[in-house]
C-alpha positions as CSV (number, residue, x, y, z in Angstrom):
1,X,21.0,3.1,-22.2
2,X,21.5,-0.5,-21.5
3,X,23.9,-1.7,-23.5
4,X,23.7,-5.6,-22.9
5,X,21.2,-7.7,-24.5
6,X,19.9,-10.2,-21.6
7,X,16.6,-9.5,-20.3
8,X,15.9,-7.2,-17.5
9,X,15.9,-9.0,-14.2
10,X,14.7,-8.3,-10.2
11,X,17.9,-7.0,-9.3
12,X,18.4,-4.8,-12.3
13,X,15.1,-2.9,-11.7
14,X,15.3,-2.5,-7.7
15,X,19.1,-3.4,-7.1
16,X,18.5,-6.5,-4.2
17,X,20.2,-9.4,-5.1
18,X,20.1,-13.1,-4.8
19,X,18.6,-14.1,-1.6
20,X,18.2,-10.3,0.0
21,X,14.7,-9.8,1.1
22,X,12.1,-7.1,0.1
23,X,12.2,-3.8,2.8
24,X,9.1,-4.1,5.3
25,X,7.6,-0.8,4.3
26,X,7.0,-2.9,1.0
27,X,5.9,-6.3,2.5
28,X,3.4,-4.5,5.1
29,X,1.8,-1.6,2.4
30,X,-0.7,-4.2,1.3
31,X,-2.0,-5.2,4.4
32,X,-1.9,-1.3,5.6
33,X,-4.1,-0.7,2.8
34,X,-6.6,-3.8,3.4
35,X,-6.5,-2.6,7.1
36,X,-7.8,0.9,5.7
37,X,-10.5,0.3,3.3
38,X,-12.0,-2.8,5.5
39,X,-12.3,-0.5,8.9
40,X,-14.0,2.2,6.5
41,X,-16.6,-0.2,5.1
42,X,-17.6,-1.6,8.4
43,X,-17.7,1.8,9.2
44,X,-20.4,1.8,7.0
45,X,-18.2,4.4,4.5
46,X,-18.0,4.1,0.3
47,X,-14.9,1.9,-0.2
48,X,-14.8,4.2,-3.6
49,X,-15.2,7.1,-1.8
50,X,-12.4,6.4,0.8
51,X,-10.3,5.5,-1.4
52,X,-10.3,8.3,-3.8
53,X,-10.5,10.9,-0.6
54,X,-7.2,8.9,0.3
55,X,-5.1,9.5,-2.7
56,X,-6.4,13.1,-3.3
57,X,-4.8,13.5,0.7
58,X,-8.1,13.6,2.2
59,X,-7.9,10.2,4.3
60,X,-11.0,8.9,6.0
61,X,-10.3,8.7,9.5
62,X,-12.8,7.0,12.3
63,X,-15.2,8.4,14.6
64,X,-14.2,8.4,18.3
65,X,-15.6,5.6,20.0
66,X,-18.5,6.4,22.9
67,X,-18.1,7.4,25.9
68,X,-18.8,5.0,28.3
């Protein structure tokens, strides 16, 4: 129980301080994500579909290319 009464800040809820930057794995999630869903849809795949498949642990994976 918090026993002060300023308001929560940054570093209270994830502990970085003044002028400590965010982890990668956070920064890069996003555009993992974006990377994900936009190769499935020019795949030709329900964004929906991949999606929900992804957080119930089935993730969509691509074909294998042609041989040439």
């Amino acid at each position: 129980m918090r026993k002060s009464k300023k308001p929560l800040t940054r570093s209270d809820v994830d502990g970085s301080s003044a002028g400590e930057s965010l982890p990668t794995c956070r920064a890069e999630t996003p555009y993992a994500i974006c990377g994900f869903v936009y190769t499935a849809a020019k795949h030709g795949v329900d964004i929906m579909t991949v999606i929900r498949d992804a957080l119930l642990g089935r993730a969509w994976i691509p074909p294998d290319p042609a041989p040439v």
